[in-house]
N, C-alpha and C positions, 0 to 999 in steps of 0.2 A: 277617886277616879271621876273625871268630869261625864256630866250625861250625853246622853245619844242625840240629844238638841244641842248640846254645846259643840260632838262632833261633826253633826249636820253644817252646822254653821260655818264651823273652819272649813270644811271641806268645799263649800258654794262659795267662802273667801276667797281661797287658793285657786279653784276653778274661775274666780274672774279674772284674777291676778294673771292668770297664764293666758286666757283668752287674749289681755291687752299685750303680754311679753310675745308672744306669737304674731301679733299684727304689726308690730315694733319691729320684729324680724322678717315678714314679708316687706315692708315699707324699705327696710333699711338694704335687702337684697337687691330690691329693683333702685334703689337711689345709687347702690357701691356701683352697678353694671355702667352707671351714667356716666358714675365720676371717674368710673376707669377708663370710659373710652377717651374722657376730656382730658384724663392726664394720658393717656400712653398717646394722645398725638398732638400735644405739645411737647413730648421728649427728644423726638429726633432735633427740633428746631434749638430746645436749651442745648442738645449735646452738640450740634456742629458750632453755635456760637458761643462755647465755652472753650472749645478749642479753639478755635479762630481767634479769640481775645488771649488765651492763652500764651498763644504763640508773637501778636501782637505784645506784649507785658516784655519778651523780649528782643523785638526786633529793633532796629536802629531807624528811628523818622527823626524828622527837624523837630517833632512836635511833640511834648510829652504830655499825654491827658493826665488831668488830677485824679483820675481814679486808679493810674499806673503808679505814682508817686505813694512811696512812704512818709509816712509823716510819724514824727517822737517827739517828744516832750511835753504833750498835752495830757500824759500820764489817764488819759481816759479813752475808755471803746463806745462803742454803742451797741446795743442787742437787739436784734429786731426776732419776736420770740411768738411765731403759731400756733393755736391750739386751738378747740373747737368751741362754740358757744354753746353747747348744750352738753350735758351730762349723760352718765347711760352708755356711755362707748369701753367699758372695760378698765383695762389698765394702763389707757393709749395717752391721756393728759398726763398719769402719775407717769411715766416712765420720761415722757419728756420733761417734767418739771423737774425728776431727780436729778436728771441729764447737766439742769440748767442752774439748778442750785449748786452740784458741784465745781459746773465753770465759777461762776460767782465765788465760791468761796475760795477756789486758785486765785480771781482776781485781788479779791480781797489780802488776801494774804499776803502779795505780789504791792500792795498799794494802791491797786488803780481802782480808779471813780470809772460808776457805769450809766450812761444814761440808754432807758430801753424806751420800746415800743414794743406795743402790746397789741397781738390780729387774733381776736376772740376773748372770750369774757373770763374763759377761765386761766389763760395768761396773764388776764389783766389783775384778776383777785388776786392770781399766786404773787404776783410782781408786788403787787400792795402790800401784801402777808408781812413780804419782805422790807419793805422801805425801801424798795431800791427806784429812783426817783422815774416817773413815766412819763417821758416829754411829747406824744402821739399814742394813740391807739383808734384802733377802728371796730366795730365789734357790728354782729346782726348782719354775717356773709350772706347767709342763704346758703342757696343747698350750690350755688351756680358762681365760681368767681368772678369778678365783674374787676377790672384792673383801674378802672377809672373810680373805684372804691377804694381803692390799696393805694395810689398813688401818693393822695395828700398826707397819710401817714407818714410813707417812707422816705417823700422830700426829706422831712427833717434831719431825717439819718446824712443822707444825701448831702445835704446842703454842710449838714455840723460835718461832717467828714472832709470835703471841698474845703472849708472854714479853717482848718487845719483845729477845730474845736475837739474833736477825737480821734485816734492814731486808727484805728480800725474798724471797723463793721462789722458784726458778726449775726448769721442768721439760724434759726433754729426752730427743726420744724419735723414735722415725725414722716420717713420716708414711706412710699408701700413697698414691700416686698411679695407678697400674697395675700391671699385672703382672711390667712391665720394668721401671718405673721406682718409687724411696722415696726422701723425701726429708728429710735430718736437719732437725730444727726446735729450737730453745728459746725459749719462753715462757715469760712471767712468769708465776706462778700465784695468786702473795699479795705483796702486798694487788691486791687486783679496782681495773682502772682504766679507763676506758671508753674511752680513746684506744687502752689497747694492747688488750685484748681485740673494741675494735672493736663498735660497735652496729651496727643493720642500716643499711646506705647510704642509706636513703630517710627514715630515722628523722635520720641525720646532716645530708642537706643538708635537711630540714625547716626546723632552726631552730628547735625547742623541744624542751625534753626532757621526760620522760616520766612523769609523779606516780600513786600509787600510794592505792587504800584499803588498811588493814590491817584484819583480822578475827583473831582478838583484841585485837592490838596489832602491835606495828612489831617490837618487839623477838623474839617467839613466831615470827613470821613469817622475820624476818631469819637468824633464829639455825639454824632447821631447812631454809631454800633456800638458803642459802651452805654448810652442812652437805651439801645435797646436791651443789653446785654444785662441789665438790674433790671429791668420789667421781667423780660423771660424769666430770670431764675427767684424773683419773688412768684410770678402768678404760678410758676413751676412749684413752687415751693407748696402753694395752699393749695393746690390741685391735688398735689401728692397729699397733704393733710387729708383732705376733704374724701378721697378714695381710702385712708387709713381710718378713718372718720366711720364711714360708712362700713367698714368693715369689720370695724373691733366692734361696733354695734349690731351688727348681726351675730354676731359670733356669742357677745355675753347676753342678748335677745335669746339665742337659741340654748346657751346653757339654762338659764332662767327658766326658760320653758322645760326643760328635761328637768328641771331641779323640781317646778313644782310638780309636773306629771307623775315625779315619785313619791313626792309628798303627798298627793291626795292618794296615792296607793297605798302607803303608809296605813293614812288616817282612813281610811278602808276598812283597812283589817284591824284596827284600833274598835273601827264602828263595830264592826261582826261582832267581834268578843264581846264588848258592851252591851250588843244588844241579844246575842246568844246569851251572855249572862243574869241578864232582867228574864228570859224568860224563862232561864230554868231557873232560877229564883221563885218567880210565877206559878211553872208545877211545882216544885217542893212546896210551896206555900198554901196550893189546892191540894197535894195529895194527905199533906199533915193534918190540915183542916179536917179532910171525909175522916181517915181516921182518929182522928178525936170523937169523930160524932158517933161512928159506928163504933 
């Protein structure tokens, strides 16, 4: 049975342990409040130009942007794959990377070559783990997205997709849902298709699709809102992260904390008994003593 100093000890362990899990979990309450407001008001702006590009994927212009166009035979995608740079947030990087090893191994199986990017460090590790080859990454967001940070990564995707160097884009990144719960997702990014990005429900069971004037031209117009239409739903993307972020981190913060609150309860009553039992050890050992003597 260890002593009553060895239980001291652990017990002013766990009491710092949780002092720091506690402050972890105030920090991380007031960062999740930030990044929610950052992401719930860039949502209206991705969701009107995801339909508006949507319904553009099928309208009829003179002019077809390469991000409408399908491209095959390049037999390879591109991944463009989110997660956070620090550790400490739960089961929110595992659930995305399970997410992302399983596409991978459909693709593998399938044939196809993946060249990724990688927005945060522990994408970047998982990506390496794997060998799967990393032609961009960006890492050390901050608490704040900055799009003029993301950009020079995601050219590449960009540019290899244009290139006709990869048939597809695909982005992956962990949604919020609430405070408790995020949910990993991957999306197609490129080429824009109106089935998988989904127009508006009422636009779908209508029964006509949607034509367009162009001012200057089609081309002018096409080339600067699909240009904006990949900025939105990447810096969409890590906002969503970065609120999922902040929240699986308060959440496994405040388990933390309850877990050691009970543990130094525990080792409480570990103490008492221990040290109830040194001292009636004590009297028995004083009262044997008198009578011996007497």
């Amino acid at each position: 049975m260890p002593s009553t100093k060895e239980i001291r000890g652990k017990i002013k362990s766990v009491q710092n342990t949780r002092k720091i899990t506690k402050a972890m979990e105030m920090v991380a309450a007031s960062k999740m409040r930030k990044a929610q407001d950052r992401m719930f008001a860039a949502r209206p702006y991705g969701d009107k130009i995801r339909v508006i590009c949507s319904n553009l994927a099928e309208a009829n212009t003179e002019y077809k942007h390469p991000f409408l166009a399908k491209h095959e035979g390049a037999n390879k995608v591109g991944l463009i794959m989110v997660t956070t740079d620090k550790g400490l947030a739960g089961p929110l990087n595992t659930n995305i990377q399970r997410l992302v090893l399983q596409r991978i191994k459909d693709w593998n199986a399938e044939g196809v070559a993946i060249d990724a990017t990688a927005i945060g460090n522990k994408g970047l590790g998982f990506l390496t783990r794997l060998n799967v080859p990393v032609v961009s990454q960006v890492v050390q967001l901050g608490d704040h997205p900055n799009l003029d940070n993301l950009i020079g990564a995601i050219t590449v995707q960009i540019k290899a997709f244009m290139e006709g160097k990869v048939d597809s884009v695909h982005l992956a990144y962990s949604r919020f849902v609430n405070a408790m719960k995020q949910q990993p997702v991957i999306e197609q990014l490129l080429p824009l298709t109106a089935d998988r990005f989904g127009a508006a429900e009422t636009e779908t069971k209508s029964g006509y699709s949607w034509d367009y004037l162009y001012e200057p031209n089609a081309q002018t117009v096409l080339d600067e809102l699909l240009k904006r239409y990949v900025e939105a739903l990447i810096y969409q993307a890590v906002a969503e992260n970065m609120a999922s972020e902040q929240s699986a981190r308060m959440v496994a913060m405040k388990a933390a904390s309850d877990n050691a609150k009970k543990l130094i309860g525990e080792l409480q009553l570990v103490y008492n008994k221990t040290r109830q039992a040194g001292i009636t050890k004590e009297i028995t050992e004083i009262v044997g003593g008198a009578a011996a003597v007497s």
